[in-house]
N, C-alpha and C positions, 0 to 999 in steps of 0.2 A: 525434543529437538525439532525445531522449524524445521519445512518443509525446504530446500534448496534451491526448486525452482521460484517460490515465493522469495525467496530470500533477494536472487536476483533479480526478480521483477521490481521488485522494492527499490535495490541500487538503481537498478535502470531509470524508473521513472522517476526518482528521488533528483537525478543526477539532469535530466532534462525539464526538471521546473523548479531548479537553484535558483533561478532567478524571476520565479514567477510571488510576488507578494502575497499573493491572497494562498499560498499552498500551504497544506496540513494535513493533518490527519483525515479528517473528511473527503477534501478532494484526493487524498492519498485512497483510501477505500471505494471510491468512486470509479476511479481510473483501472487501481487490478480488478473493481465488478466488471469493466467495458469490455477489459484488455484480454481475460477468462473468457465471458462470453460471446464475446467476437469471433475469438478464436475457433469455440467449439462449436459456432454458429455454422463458418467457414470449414471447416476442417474436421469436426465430428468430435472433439478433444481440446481439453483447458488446458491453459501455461502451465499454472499451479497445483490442479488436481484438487486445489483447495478447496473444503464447504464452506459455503456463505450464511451469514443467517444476519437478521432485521435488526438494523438499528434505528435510531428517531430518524436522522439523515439521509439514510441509506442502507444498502449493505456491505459488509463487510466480512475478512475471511475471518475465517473461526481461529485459527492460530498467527491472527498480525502482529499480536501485543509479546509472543513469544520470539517470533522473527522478528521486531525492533529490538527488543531487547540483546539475543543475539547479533545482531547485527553492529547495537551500539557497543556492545561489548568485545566485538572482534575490529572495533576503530573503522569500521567500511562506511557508517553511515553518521552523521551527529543529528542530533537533538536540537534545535532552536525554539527559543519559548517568543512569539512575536506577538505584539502588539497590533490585532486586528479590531479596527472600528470601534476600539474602548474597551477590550474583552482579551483578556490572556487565554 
């Protein structure tokens, strides 16, 4: 079971770049890296709680792929497969 604050971080910024084209997975892992360490930078403690670790990209939380899933699955978030720059 996904983490619940991850979860809502997800909706949250999922929900504030609907309408952004170039958004994905990528800038999706990007944003909760920022939005975590921001936080804990400011305030001593992350959104999520969540561990990160290295991807090519970036990084990313260690339980994302479990919270989309989740997520898709409880109807709060969708799935779009888009066509960026020639590359699904």
């Amino acid at each position: 079971m996904a983490n619940d604050k991850l979860k809502e971080l997800i909706v949250y910024i999922a929900s504030k770049s609907d309408c952004d084209k170039r958004f994905g997975r990528t800038k999706l892992n990007k944003l909760l890296f920022y939005s975590d360490f921001e936080c804990y930078v400011k305030f001593g403690c992350p959104i999520t709680g969540d561990e990160y670790f290295k991807l090519k990209h970036g990084p990313a939380p260690r339980h994302l792929i479990g919270a989309l899933n989740e997520l898709v699955g409880e109807r709060a978030v969708d799935e779009i497969e888009r066509d960026f720059y020639g590359r699904k």
